[in-house]
GUPAGU-498554 format. One line per 8 residues: their letters; for each residue x, y, z of N, C-alpha, C. Coordinates in nm, 3 decimals, m for minus. Atoms other than C-alpha are relative to their C-alpha. Layout:
// residues N
A	X Y Z X Y Z X Y Z ~ ...
END
This chain:
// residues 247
XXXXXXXX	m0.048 0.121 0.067 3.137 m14.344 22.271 m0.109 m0.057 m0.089 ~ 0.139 0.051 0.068 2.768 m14.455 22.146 0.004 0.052 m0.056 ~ 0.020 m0.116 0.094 2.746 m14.138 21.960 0.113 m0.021 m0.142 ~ m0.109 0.082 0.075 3.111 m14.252 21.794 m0.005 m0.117 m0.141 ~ 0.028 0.121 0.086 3.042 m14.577 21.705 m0.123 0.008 m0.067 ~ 0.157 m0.032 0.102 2.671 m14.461 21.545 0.039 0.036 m0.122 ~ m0.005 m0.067 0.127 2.828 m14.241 21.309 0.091 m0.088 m0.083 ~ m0.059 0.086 0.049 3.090 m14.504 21.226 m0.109 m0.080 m0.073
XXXXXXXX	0.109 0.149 0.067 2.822 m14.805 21.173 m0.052 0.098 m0.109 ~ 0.113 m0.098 0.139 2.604 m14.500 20.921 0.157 0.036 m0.094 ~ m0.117 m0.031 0.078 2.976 m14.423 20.735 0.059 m0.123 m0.063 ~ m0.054 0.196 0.064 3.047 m14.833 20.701 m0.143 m0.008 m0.078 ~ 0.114 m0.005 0.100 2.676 m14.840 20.558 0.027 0.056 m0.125 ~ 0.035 m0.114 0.060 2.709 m14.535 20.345 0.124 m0.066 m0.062 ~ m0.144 0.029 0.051 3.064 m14.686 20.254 0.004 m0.163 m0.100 ~ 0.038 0.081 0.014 2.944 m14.983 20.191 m0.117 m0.036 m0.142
XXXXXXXX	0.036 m0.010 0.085 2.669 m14.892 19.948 0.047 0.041 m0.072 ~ m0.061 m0.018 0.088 2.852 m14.677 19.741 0.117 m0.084 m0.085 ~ m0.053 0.073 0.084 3.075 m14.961 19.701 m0.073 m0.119 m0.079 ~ 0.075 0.083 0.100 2.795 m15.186 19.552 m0.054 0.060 m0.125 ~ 0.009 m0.060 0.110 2.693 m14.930 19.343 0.077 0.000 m0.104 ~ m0.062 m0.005 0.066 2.985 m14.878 19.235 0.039 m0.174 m0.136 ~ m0.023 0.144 0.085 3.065 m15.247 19.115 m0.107 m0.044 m0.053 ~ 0.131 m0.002 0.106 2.720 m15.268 18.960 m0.014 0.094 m0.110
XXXXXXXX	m0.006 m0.065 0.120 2.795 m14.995 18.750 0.085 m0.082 m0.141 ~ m0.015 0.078 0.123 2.769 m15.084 18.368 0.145 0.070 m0.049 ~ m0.095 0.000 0.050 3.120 m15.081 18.215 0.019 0.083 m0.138 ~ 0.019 m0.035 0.188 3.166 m14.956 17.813 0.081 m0.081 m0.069 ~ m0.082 0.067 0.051 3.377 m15.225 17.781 0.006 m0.099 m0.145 ~ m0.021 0.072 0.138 3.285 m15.325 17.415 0.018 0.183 m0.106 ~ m0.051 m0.116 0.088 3.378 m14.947 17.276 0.139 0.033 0.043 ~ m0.164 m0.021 0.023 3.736 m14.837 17.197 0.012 0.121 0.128
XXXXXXXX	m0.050 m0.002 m0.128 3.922 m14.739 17.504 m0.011 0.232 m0.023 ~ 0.005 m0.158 m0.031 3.938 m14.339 17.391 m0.189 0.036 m0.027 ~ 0.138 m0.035 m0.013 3.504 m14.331 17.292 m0.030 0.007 0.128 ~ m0.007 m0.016 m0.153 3.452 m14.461 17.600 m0.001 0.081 0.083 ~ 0.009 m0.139 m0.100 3.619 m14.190 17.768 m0.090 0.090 0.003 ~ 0.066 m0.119 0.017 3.486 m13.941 17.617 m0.198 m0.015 0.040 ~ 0.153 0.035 m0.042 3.109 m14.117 17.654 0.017 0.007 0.160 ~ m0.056 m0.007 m0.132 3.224 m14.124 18.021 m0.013 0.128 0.089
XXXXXXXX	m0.068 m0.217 m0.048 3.351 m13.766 18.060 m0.183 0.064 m0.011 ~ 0.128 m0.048 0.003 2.975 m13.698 17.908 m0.103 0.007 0.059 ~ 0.085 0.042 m0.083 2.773 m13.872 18.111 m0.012 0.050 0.134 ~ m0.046 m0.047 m0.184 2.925 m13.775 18.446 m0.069 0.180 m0.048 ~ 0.028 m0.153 m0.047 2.870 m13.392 18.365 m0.144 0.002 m0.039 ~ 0.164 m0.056 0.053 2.476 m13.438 18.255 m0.073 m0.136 0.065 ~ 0.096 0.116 m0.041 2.422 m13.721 18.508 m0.102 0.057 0.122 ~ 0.124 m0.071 m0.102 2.082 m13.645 18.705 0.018 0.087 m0.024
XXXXXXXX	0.012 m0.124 0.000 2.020 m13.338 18.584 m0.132 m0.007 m0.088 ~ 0.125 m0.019 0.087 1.698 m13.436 18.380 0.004 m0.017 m0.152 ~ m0.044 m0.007 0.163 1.850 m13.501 18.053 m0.020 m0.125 m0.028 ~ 0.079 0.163 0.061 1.762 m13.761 17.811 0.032 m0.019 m0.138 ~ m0.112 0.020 0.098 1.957 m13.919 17.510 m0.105 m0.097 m0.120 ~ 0.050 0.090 0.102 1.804 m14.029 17.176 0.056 m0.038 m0.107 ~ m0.064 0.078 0.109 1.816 m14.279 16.942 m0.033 m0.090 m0.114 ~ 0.076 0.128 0.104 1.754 m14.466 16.600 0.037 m0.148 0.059
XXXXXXXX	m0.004 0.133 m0.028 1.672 m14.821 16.620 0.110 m0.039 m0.101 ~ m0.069 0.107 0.069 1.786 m15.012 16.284 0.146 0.043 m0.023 ~ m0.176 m0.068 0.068 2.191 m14.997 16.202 0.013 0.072 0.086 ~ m0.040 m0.063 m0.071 2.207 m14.824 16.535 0.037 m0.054 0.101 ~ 0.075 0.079 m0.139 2.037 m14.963 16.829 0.107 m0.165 m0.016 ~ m0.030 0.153 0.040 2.092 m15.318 16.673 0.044 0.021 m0.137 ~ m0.044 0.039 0.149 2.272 m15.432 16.330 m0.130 m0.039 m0.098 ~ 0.168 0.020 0.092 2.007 m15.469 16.033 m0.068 0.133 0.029
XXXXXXXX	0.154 m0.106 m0.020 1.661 m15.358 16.011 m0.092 m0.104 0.025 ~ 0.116 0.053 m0.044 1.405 m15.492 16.200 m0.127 m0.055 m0.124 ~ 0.111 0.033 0.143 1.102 m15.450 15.882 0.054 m0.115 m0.060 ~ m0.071 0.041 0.087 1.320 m15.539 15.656 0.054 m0.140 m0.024 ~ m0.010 0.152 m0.016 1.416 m15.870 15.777 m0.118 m0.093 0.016 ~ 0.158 0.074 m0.012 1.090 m15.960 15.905 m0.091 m0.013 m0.079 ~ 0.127 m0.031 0.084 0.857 m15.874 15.631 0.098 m0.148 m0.147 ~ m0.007 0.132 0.087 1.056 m16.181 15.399 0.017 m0.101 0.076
XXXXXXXX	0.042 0.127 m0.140 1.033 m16.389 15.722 m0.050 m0.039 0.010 ~ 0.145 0.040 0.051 0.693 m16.407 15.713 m0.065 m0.015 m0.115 ~ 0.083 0.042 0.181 0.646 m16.420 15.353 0.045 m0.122 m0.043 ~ m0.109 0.134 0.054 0.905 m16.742 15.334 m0.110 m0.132 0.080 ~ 0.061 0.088 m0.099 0.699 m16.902 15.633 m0.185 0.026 m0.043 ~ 0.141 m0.037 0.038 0.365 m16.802 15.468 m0.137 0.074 0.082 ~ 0.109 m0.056 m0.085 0.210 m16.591 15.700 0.031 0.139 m0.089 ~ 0.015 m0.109 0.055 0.259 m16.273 15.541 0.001 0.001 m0.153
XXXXXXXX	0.034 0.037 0.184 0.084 m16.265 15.155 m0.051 0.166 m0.063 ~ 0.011 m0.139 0.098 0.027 m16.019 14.895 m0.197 m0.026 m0.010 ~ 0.151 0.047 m0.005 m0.364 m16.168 14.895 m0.063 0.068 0.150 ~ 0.068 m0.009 m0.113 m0.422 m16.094 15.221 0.025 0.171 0.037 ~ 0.009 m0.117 m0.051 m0.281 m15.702 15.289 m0.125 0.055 m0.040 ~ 0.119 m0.078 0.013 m0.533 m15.439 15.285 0.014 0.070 m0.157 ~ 0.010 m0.059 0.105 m0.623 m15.258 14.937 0.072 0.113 0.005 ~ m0.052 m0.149 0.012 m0.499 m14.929 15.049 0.138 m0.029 m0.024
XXXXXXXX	m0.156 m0.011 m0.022 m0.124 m15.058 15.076 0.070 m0.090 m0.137 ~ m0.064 0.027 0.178 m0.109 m15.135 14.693 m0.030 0.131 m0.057 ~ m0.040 m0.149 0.053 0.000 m14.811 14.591 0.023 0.019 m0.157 ~ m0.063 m0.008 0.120 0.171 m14.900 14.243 0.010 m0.159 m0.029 ~ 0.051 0.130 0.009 0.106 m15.233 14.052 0.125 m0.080 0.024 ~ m0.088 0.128 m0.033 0.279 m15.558 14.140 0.090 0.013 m0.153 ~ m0.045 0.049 0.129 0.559 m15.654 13.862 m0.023 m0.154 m0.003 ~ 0.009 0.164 0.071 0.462 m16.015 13.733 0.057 m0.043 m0.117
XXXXXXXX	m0.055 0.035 0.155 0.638 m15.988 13.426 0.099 m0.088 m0.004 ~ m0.209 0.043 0.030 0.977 m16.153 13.488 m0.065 m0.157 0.058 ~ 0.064 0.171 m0.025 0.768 m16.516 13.538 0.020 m0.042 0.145 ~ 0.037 0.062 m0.106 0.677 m16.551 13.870 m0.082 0.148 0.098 ~ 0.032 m0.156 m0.078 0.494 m16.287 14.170 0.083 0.051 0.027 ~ m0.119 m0.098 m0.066 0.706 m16.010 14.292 m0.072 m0.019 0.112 ~ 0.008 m0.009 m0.132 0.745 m16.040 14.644 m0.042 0.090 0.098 ~ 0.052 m0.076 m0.044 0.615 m15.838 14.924 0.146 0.115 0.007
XXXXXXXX	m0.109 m0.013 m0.001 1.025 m15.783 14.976 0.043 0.101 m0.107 ~ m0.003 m0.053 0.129 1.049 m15.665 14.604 m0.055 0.081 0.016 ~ 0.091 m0.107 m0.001 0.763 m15.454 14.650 0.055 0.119 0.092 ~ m0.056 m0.092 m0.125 0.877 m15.256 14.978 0.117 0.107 m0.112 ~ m0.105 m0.061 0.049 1.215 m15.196 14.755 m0.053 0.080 m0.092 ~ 0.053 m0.136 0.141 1.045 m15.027 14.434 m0.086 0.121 0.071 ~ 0.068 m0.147 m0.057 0.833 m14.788 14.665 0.144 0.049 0.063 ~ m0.147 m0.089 m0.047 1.184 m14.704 14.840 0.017 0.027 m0.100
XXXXXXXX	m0.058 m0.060 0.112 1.284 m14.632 14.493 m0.063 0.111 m0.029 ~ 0.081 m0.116 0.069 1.011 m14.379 14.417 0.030 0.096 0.172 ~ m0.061 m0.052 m0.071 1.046 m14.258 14.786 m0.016 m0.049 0.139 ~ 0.029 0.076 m0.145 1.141 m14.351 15.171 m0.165 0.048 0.047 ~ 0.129 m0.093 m0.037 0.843 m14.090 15.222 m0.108 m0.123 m0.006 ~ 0.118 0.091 0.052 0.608 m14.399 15.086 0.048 m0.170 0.053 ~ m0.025 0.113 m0.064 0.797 m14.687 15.172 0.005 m0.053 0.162 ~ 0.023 0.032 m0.102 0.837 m14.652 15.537 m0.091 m0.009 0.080
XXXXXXXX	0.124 0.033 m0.067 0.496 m14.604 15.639 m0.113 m0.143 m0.043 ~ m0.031 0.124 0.051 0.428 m14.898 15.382 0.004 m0.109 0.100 ~ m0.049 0.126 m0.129 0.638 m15.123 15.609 m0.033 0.038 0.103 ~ 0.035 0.001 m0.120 0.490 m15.024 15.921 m0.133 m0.021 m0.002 ~ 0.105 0.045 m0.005 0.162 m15.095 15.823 m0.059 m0.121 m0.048 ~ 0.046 0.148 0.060 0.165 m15.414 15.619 0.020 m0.118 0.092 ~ 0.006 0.063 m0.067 0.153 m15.601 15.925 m0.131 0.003 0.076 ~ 0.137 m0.035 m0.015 m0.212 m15.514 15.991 m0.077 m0.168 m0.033
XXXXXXXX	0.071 0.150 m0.036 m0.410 m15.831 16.077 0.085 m0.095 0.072 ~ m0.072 0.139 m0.145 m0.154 m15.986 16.358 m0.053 0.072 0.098 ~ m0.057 m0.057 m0.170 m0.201 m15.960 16.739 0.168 0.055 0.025 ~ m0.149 m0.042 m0.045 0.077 m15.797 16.946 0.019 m0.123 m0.003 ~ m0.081 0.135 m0.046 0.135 m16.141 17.052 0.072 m0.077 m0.135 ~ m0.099 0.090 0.117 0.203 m16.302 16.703 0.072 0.052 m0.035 ~ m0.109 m0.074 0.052 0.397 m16.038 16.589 0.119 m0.028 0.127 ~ m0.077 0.006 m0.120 0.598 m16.063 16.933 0.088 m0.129 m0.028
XXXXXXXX	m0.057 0.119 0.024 0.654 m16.448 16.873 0.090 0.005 m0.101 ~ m0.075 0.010 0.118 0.761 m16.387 16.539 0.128 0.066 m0.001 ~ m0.125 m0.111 0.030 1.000 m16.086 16.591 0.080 m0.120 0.098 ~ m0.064 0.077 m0.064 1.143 m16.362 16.887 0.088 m0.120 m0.062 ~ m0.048 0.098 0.097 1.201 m16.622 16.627 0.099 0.063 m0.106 ~ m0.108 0.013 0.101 1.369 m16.402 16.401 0.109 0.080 0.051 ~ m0.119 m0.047 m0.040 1.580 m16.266 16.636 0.092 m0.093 0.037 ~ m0.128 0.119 m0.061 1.739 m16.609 16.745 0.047 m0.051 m0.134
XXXXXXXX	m0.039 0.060 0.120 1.776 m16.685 16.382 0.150 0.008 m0.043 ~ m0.117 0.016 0.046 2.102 m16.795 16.295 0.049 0.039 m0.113 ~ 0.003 m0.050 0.131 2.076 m16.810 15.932 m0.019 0.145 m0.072 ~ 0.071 m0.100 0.119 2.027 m16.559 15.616 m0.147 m0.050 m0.030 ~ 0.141 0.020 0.045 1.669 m16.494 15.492 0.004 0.014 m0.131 ~ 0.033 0.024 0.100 1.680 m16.570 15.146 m0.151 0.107 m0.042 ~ 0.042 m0.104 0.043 1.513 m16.295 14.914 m0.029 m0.014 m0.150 ~ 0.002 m0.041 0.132 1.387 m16.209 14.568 m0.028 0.133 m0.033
XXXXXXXX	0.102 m0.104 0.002 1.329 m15.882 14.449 0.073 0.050 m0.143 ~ 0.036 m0.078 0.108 1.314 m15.667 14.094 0.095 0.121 0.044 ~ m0.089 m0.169 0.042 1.607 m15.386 13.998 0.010 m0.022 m0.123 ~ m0.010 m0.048 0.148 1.639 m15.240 13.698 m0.089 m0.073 m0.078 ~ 0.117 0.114 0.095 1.347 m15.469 13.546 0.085 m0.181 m0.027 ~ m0.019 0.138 m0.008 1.534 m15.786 13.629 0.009 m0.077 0.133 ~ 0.038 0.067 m0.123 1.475 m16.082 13.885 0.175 m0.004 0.042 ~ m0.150 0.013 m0.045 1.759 m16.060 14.152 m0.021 m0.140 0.150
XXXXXXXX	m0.016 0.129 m0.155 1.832 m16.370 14.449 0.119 0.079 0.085 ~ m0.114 m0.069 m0.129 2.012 m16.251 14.770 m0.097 m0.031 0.099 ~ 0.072 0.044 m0.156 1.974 m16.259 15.155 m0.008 0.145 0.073 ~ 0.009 m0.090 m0.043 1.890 m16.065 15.408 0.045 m0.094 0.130 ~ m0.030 0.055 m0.164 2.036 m16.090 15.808 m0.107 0.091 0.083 ~ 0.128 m0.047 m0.150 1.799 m16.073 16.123 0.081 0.122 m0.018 ~ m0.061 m0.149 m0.033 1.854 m15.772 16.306 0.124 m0.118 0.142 ~ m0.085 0.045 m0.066 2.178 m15.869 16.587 0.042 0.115 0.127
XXXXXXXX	m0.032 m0.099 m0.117 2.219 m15.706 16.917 0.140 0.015 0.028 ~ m0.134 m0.017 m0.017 2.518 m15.485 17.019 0.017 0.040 0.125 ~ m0.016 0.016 m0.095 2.633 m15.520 17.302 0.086 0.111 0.083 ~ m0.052 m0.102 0.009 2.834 m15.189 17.261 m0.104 0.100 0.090 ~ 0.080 m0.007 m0.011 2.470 m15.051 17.280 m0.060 m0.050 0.100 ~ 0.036 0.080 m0.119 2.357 m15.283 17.547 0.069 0.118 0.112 ~ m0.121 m0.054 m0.117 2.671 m15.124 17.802 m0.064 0.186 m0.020 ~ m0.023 m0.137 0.008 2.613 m14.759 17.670 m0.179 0.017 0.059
XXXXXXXX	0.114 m0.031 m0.063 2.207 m14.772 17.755 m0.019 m0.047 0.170 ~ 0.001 0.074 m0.181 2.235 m14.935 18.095 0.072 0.165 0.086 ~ m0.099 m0.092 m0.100 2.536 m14.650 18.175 m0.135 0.142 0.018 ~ 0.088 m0.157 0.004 2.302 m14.366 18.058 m0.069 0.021 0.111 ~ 0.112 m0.031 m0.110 2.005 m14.442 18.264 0.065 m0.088 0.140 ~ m0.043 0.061 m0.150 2.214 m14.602 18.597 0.029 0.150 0.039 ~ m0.050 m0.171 m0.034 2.320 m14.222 18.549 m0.115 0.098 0.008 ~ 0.074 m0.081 m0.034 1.994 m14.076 18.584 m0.072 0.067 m0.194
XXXXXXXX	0.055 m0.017 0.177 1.979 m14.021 18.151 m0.113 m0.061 m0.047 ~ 0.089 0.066 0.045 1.653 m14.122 18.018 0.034 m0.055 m0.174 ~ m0.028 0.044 0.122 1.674 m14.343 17.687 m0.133 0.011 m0.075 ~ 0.111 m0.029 0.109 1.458 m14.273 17.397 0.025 m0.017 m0.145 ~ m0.038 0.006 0.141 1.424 m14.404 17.042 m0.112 0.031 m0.079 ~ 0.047 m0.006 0.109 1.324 m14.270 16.765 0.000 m0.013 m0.167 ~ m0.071 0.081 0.135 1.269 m14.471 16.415 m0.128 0.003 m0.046 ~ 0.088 m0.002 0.102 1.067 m14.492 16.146 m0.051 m0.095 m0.029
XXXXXXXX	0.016 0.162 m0.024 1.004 m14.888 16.210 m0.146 0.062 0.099 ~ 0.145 0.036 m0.069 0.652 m14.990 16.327 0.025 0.030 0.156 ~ m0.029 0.002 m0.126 0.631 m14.850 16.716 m0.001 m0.089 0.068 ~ m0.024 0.123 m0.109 0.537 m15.192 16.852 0.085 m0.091 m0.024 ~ m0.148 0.082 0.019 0.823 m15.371 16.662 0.106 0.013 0.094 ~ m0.116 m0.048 m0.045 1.076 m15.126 16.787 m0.032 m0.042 0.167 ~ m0.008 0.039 m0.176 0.944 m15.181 17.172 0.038 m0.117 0.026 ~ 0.015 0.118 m0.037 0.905 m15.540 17.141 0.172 m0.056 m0.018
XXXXXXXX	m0.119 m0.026 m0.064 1.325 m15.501 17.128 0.038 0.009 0.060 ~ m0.134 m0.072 m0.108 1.434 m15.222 17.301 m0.087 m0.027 0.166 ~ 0.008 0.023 m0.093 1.220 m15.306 17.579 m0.035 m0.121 0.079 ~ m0.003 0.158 m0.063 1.228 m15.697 17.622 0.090 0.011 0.065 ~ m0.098 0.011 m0.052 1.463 m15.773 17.883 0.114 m0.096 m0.049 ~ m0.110 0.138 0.058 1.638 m16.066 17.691 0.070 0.070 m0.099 ~ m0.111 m0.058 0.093 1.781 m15.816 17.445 0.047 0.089 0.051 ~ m0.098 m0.058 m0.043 1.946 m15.588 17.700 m0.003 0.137 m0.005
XXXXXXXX	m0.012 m0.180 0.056 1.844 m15.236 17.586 m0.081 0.073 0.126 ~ 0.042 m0.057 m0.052 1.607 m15.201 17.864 m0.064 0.128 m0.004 ~ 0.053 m0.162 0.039 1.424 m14.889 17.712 m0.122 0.014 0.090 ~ 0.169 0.032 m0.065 1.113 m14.808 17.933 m0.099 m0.035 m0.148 ~ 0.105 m0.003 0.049 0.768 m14.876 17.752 m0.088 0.063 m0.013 ~ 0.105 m0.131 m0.041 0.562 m14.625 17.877 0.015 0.108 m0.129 ~ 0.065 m0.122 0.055 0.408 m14.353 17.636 m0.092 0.082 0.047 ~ 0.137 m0.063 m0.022 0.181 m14.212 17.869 m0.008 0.198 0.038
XXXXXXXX	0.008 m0.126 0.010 0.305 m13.887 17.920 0.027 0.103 m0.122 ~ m0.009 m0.100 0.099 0.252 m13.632 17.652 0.173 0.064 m0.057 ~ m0.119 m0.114 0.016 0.575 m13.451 17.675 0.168 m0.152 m0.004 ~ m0.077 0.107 0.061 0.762 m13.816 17.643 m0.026 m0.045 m0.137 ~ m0.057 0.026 0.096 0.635 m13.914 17.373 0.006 0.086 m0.133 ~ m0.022 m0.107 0.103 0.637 m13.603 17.148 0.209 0.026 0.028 ~ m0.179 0.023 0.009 1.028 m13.642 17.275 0.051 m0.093 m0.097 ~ m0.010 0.076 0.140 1.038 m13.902 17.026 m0.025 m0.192 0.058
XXXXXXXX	0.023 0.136 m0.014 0.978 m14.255 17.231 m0.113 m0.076 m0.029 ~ 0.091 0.105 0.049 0.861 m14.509 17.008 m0.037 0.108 m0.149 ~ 0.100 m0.137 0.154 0.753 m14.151 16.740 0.050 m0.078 m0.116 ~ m0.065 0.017 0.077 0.755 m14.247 16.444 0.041 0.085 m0.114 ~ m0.131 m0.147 m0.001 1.050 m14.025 16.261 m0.076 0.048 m0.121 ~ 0.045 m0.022 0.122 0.870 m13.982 15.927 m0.084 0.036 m0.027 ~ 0.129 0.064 0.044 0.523 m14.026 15.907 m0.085 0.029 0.129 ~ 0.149 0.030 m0.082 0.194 m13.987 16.100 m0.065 m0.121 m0.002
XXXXXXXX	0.071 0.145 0.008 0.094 m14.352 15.960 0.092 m0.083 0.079 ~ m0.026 0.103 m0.114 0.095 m14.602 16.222 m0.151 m0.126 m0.015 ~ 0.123 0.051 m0.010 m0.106 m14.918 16.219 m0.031 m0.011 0.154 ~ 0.073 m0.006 m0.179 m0.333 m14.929 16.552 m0.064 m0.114 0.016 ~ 0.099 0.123 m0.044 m0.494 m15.225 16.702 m0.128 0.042 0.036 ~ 0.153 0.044 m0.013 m0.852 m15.292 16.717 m0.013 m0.041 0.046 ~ 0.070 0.083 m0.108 m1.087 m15.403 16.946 0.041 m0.162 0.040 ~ m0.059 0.151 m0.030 m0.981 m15.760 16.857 0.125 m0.011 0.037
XXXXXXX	m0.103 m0.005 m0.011 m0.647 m15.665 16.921 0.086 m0.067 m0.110 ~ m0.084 0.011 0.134 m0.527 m15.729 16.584 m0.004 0.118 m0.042 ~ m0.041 m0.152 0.038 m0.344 m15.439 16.385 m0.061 0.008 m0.100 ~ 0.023 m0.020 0.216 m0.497 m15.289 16.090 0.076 0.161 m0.043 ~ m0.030 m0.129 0.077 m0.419 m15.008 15.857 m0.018 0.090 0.037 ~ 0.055 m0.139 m0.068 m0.383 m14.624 16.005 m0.054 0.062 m0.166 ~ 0.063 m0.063 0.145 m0.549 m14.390 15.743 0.071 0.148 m0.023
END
C-alpha cells in the first residue's frame, strides 16, 4: 500500500509539473493562426536537440533601425556633433552648400549612396567617445519615445525635411523568442548595427527578447551573436570605458 501511494504522490508531482510547464509556455498568439502552426510544427521537431535559430535585428527583431534613429537623436539633443567625431570617420567632404551644415543624418545617407559596405561600419563607429552607460540611457530614452525624430538630409543636391521613428518592439517577436529557447533553441542575432546597441535591446529584460549576452565562447560567437554581418569594424571601449574608433 506504501509502495502504491509513493508512486501515486511522484505521478501527482510529475503531473503536476508538466502542468505548470505547460501553462507557462509562451503562446504565438500575435502571428496568424496558420504561421504559427507551422512555427509550432518546427519547433517541436528540433526542440532540444542543440539547434539554434538566427536573426537580424533592425525591420526584424524590432520595427525601424536602431542607428538610424539614434544617430539624429543625439544630434537634435546635442550630444552627437560633426566637431567632435574622430578624423578617420570623414571619409568624403561634408555638403555645406545648400546654406546651412549637413547633418550627421545626411551624411550616413550619402555614404549609403556610394555603398552599405562604407556606411554601416560608419554608423557603428560614430558613437566613439560615450560610455556603455550613456549610450544605454540614451538608446532607453529613445526607445520610450513616442514621437517622430525630425531630420534633414541632402538627395539629389537638394535640402530635404522628414522624420524618422524610434525602433518599436514586436511582440510577434517577443512570443516567437521566448517559444524557441523554453524549447531548448538557442537565439542569436546577427546585424550590422553596433554590437553593444543591438545587446542593449535584445538582451534588456524590459524589451522582452531575452537574447543571452554572453560572447564568451568562441564557437558562439563566430555563430553570429552580436557578429557584426558586414564588416570587421567595430568600435571597442577603452580603458576609460568610453568607445572609440576600431581601425
Amino acid at each position: 500500500m506504501f509502495g502504491i501511494r509513493k508512486t501515486m504522490g511522484i505521478t501527482a508531482v510529475l503531473f503536476t509539473g508538466l502542468s505548470c510547464l505547460m501553462a507557462n509556455a509562451t503562446e504565438l498568439t500575435s502571428w496568424p493562426q496558420e504561421q504559427a502552426q507551422e512555427l509550432n510544427t518546427l519547433i517541436a521537431e528540433r526542440a532540444n536537440k542543440g539547434d539554434f535559430a538566427v536573426f537580424d535585428m533592425d525591420n526584424t527583431t524590432y520595427k525601424n533601425d536602431l542607428e538610424e534613429s539614434l544617430i539624429p537623436y543625439l544630434e537634435n539633443k546635442g550630444l552627437l556633433k560633426r566637431e567632435n567625431i574622430p578624423a578617420s570617420l570623414v571619409l568624403i567632404p561634408f555638403n555645406d552648400s545648400l546654406g546651412e551644415k549637413e547633418s550627421l543624418y545626411s551624411y550616413y545617407h550619402r555614404l549609403c549612396e556610394v555603398d552599405d559596405l562604407i556606411c554601416y561600419p560608419w554608423a557603428a563607429q560614430i558613437f566613439a567617445g560615450f560610455t556603455l552607460q550613456e549610450l544605454s540611457q540614451q538608446v532607453d530614452e529613445l526607445m520610450a519615445l513616442k514621437e517622430k525624430i525630425p531630420v534633414k538630409y541632402i538627395k539629389d543636391n537638394k535640402l530635404h525635411n522628414g522624420n524618422v521613428e524610434p525602433p518599436r518592439v514586436m511582440k510577434g517577436m517577443q512570443q516567437l523568442f521566448a517559444r524557441l529557447q523554453e524549447n531548448g533553441i538557442e537565439v542569436y542575432i546577427m546585424s550590422a548595427a553596433h554590437e553593444e546597441l543591438v545587446r542593449m535591446v535584445a538582451s534588456n529584460p524590459k524589451y522582452g527578447y531575452n537574447v543571452k549576452p554572453q560572447k564568451r565562447h568562441r564557437r558562439q560567437y563566430a555563430a553570429a551573436q552580436y557578429a557584426n554581418r558586414r564588416t570587421h569594424h567595430r568600435t571597442q571601449a577603452d580603458q576609460s570605458g568610453r568607445l572609440r574608433a576600431g581601425k
